[in-house]
C-alpha positions as CSV (number, residue, x, y, z in Angstrom):
1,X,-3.4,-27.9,9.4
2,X,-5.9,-25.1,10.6
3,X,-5.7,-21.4,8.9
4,X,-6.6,-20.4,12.2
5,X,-4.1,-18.2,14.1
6,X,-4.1,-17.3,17.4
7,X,-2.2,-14.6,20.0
8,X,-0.1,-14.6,22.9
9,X,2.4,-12.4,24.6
10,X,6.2,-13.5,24.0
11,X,8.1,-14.6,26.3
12,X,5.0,-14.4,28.4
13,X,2.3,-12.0,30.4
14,X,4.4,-11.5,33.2
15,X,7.1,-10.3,31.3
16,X,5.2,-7.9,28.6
17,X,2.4,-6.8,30.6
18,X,3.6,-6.9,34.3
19,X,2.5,-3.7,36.1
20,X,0.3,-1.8,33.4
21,X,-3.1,-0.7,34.0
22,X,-5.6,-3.4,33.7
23,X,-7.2,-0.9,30.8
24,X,-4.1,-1.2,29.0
25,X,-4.0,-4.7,28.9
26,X,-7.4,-4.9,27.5
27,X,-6.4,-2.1,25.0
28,X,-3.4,-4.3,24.1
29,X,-5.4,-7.3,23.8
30,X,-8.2,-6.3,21.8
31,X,-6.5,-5.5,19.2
32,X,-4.0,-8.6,19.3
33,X,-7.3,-10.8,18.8
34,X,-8.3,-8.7,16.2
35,X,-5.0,-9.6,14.6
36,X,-5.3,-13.0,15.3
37,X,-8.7,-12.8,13.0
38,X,-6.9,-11.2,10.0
39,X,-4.3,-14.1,9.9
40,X,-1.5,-13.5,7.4
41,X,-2.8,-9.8,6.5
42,X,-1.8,-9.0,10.2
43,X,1.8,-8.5,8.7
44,X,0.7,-5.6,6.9
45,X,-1.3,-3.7,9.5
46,X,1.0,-1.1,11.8
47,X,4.4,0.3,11.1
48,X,7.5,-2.0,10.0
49,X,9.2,-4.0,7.3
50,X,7.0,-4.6,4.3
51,X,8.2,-7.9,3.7
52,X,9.9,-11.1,5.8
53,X,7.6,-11.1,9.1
54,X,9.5,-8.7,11.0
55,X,9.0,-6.5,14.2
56,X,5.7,-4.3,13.6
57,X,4.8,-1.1,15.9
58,X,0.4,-0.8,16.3
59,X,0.0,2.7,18.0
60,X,-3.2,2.1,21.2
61,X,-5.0,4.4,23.2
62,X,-4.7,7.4,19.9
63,X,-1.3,7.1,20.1
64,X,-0.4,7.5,23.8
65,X,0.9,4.1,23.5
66,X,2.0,1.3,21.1
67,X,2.8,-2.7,21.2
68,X,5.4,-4.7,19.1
69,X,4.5,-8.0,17.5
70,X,6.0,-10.6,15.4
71,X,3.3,-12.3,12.6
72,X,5.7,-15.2,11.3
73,X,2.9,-16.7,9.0
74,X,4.7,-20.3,9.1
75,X,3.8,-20.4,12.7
76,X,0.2,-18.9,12.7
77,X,0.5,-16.9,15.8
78,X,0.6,-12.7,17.0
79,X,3.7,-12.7,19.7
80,X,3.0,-9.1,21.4
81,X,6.4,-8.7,22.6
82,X,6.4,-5.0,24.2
83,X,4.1,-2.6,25.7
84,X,4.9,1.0,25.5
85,X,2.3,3.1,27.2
86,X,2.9,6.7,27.7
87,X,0.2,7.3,29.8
């Protein structure tokens, strides 16, 4: 099995992304790869639970925004499941 991990938006674009700027997409995305990179160390970056995968908060744009992501290690994969942009 690879220790590579990768990213995508849960359930998918259309229904994370839909309708926001395309700079806040690539604000979103950035650093979702960047995530992807840091592999099971992605759990600790952001805001949430210290321990057992859960729901994590990463503030974008200095704070005028943020996305949710799940980093279940067992699946190797960043879920971005909401985009909050406050413009």
């Amino acid at each position: 099995m690879s220790d590579e991990w990768s990213w995508h938006y849960n359930p998918d674009a259309e229904h994370v992304v839909a309708g926001l700027p395309a700079e806040v997409v690539a604000e979103v995305e950035r650093p979702a790869e960047q995530l992807a990179i840091l592999g099971h160390d992605a759990a600790a970056a952001g805001r949430g639970p210290a321990h057992g995968g859960g729901l994590r908060t990463l503030d974008v744009f200095g704070g005028r925004g943020f996305f949710m992501y799940l980093a279940p290690e067992r699946m190797r994969v960043i879920s971005v499941v909401r985009v909050v942009w406050l413009g």
